[in-house]
C-alpha positions in Angstrom: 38.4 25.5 54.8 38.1 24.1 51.1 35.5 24.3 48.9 34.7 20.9 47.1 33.6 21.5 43.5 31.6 18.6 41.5 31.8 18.0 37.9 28.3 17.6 36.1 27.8 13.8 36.2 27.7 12.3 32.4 26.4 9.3 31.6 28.9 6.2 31.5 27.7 5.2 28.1 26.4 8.0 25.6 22.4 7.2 24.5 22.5 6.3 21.1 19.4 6.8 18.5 18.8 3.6 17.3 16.4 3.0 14.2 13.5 1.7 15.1 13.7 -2.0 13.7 10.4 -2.9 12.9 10.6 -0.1 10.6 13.7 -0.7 9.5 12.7 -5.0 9.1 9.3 -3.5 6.9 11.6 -1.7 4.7 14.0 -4.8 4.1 11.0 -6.6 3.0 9.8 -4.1 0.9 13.0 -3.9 -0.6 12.3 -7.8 -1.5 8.9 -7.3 -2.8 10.3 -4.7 -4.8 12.7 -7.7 -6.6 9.5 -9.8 -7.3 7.6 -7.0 -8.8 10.6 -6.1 -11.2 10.8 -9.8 -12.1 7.0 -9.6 -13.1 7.7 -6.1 -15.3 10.9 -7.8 -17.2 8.4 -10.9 -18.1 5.8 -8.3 -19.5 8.5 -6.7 -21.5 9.5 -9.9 -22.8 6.8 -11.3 -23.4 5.9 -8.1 -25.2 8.9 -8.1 -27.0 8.3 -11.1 -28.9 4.5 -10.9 -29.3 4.0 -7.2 -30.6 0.7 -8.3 -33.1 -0.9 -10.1 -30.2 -0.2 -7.0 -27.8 -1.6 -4.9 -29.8 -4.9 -7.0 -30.5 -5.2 -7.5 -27.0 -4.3 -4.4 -25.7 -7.1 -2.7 -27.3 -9.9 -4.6 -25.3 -8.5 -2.6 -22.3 -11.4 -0.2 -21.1 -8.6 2.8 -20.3 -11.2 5.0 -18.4 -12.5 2.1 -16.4 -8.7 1.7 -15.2 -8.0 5.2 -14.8 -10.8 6.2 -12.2 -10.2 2.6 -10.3 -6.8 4.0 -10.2 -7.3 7.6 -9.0 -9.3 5.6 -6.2 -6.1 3.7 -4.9 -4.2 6.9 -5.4 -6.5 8.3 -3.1 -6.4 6.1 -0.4 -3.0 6.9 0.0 -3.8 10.2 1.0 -6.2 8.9 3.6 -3.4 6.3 4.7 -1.0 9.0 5.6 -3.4 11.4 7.5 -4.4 7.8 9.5 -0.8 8.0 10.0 -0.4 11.6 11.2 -3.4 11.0 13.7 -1.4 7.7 15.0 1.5 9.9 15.5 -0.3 12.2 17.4 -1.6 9.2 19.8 -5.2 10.0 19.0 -6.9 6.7 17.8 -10.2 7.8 17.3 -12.3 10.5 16.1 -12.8 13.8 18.8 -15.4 15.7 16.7 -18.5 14.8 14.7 -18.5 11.9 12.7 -17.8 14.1 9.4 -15.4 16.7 11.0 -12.6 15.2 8.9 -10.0 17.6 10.7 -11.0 16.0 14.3 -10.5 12.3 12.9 -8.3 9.6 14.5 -6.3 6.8 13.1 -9.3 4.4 13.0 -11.9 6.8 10.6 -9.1 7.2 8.2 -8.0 3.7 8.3 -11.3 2.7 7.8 -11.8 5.2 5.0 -8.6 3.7 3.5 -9.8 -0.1 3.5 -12.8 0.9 1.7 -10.8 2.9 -1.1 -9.2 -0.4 -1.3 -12.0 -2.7 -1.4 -13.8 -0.4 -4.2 -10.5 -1.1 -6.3 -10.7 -4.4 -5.4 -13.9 -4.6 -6.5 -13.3 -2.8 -9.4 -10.4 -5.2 -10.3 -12.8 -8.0 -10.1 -14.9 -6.3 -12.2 -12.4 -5.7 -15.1 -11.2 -9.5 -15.0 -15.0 -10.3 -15.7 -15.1 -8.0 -18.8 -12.2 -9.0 -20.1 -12.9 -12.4 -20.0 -16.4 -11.9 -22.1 -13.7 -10.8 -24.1 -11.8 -14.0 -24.2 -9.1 -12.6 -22.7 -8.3 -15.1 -20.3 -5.1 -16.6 -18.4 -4.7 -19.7 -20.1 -5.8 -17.8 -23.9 -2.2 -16.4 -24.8 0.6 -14.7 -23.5 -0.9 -11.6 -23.2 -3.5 -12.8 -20.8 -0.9 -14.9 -18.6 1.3 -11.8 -18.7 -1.4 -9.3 -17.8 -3.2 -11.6 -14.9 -0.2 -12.4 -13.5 0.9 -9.0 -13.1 -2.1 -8.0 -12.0 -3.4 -10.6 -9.7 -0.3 -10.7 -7.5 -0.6 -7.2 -7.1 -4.1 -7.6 -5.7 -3.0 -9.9 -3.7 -0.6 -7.4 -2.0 -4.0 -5.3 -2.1 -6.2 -7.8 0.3 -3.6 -8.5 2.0 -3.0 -4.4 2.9 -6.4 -4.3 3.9 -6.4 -7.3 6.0 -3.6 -5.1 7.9 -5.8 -2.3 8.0 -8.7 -4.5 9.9 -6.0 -5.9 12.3 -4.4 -2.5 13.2 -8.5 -0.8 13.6 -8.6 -3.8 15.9 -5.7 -3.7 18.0 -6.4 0.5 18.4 -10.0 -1.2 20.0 -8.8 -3.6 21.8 -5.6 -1.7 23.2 -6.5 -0.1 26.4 -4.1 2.9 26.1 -2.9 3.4 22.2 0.8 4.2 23.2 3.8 4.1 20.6 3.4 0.5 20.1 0.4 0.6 18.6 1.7 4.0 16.8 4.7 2.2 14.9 2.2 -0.6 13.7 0.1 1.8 11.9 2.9 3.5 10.5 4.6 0.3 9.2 1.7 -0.7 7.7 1.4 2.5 5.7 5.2 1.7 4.2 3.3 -1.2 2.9 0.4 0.4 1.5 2.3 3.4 -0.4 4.7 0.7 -1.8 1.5 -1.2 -3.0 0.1 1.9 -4.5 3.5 3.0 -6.1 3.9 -0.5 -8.0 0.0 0.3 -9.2 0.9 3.2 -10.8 3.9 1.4 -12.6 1.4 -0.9 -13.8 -1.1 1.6 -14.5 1.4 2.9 -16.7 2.7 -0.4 -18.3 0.0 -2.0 -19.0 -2.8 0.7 -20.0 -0.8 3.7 -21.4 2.1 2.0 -23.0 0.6 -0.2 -25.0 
């Protein structure tokens, strides 16, 4: 009598790891955004270049503290972005404490907490356009105001837009009735898009109110 012996099956194709491609198609646009951002920055350089009295006139109606705090509150809400992301990782959409256990949050309470760092700069933005223009800076006045509102204003653009995101992702995690990994890669796309946003702040931040 024989013995039959059996090799291990093995799969007829080997299992690959794939990137995921939404994540890889949000970093491809980024990449693109980042192009337009840079072609904004080489026009304020330019522009600087060949205007150095006006930018230093104009420059000094800049209310530097104002900026700074409205900064340090986008900064933040990148930090509240990413712990909406580690929650969303984890698979737990909502909060499984009291409303201000911060360590029992879900995606949703942080994402929330995130668009409203957002709309406070916003907010704040708005309220910097209106004191500069008191001040006659304005976008039509020079090239230092079309430089510094078009520089500006597309970037909070990319800010309503990011928290128009926010709202449609807190939505979906709502609506969905199980948050699976779908729902997971949304959030965490969408927080590519708002560290990228913050990131090009901070350039600007620098730029425009500490180089000047």
């Amino acid at each position: 009598m024989t013995t039959a012996t059996h090799a291990p099956s093995t799969p007829a194709h080997p299992t690959l790891n794939r990137p995921n491609m939404v994540s890889v198609g949000t970093v491809v646009w980024l990449s693109s955004e980042l192009m337009f951002f840079a072609g904004l920055f080489a026009m304020y350089f330019t522009l600087r270049s060949t205007t150095g009295g006006l930018w230093a006139e104009e420059t000094a109606k800049l209310n530097f503290p104002f900026a700074l705090v409205n900064t340090l509150i986008l900064v933040s809400s990148s930090f509240s972005c990413q712990m909406g992301v580690f929650a969303a990782e984890n698979l737990q959409p909502r909060r499984t404490g009291r409303r201000f256990q911060f360590s029992r949050w879900g995606m949703t309470e942080w994402f929330l907490l995130t668009f409203v760092l957002g709309a406070i700069f916003v907010s704040g933005q708005s309220t910097e356009y209106a004191m500069l223009t008191s001040e006659h800076v304005t976008l039509n006045a020079n090239a230092y105001g079309s430089a510094f509102y078009m520089t500006t204003g597309f970037h909070g653009l990319h800010v309503i837009g990011g928290l128009i995101a926010f709202l449609l992702i807190i939505g979906r995690a709502y609506a969905a009735k199980k948050f699976g990994h779908f729902e997971a890669t949304s959030a965490i796309v969408t927080s590519y898009y708002w560290h990228f946003v913050d990131v090009v702040w901070i350039g600007l931040f620098l730029v425009i109110y500490v180089l000047k």
